[in-house]
N, C-alpha and C positions, 0 to 999 in steps of 0.2 A: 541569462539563458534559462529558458523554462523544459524542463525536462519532461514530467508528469504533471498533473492535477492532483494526485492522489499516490500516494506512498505505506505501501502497509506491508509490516515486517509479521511474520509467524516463526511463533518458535516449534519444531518437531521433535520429540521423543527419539527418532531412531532415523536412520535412513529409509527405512521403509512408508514412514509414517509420513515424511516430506514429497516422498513419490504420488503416496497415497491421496495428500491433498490434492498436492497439483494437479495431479489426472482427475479430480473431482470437479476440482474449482475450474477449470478447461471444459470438461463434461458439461457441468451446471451453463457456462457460456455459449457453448457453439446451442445449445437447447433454448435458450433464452434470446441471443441476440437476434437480431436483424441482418438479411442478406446483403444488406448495405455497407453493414461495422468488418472490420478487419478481420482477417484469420489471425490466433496466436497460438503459438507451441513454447513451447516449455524449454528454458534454459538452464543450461547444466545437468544434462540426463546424465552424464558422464559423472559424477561425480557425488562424493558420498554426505556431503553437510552443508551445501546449499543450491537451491534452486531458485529458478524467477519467471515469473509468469509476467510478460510485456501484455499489456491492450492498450498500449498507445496513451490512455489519459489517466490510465489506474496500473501501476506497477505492482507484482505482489512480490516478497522477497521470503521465501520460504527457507530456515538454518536452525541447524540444529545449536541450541544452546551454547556452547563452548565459542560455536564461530560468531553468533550473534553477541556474542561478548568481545570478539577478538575483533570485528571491525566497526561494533559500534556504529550503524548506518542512522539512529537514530540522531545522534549528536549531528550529523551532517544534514537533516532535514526539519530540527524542532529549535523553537527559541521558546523558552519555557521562563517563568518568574526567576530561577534562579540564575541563569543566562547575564553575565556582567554589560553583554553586546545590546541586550533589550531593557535593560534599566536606564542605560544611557537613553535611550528611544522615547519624547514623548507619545504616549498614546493618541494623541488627535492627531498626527503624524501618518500611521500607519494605515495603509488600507483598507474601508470598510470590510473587504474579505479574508482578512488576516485572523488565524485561530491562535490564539496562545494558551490552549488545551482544548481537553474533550468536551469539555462541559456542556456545550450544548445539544440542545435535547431533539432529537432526530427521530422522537416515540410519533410523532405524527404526520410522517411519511405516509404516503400508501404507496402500492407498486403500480398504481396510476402514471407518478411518476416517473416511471421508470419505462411503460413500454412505449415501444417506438413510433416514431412520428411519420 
């Protein structure tokens, strides 16, 4: 089961500072997207050390420190070199689109890419 394309966790300072993004990074969206792309609102306004912003192919998961420690969402979506499950795994195995870290180099985007079709 394929959930998102794109998983990215932020850590906030305070309660206020996780509202702060969200209502940014939401702002920044509805200005940038296409009349075509989905509406998204912000989950967990209720609540004081985590929020999540759904667009469908890109999740954001916005927590304040303590909780990003306390569920650990990272372990549940990275296979990293230390991982006992991916050392088992030969590498010519896995899908050319499989990341097993940052390291690639994304400096040569432009935002060509990115507007709408």
């Amino acid at each position: 089961m394929k959930y998102t394309d794109y998983f990215v966790i932020v850590s906030g300072t305070s309660t206020r500072h996780l509202h702060a993004m969200a209502y940014y990074i939401v702002k920044m969206y509805k200005f940038l997207k296409c009349k075509s792309e989905p509406h998204v609102k912000i989950e967990g306004k209720d609540t004081d050390d985590w929020l999540c912003v759904d667009f469908g192919s890109m999740v954001i998961h916005l927590m304040l420190p303590d909780t990003r420690e306390t569920y650990e969402l990272e372990k549940l979506w990275t296979l990293r070199s230390y991982d006992d499950q991916l050392a088992q795994i030969a590498p010519e195995t896995l899908p050319e689109d499989f990341v097993l870290g940052m390291e690639d180099d994304t400096s040569s985007l432009t935002s060509k890419e990115f507007q709408c079709e």
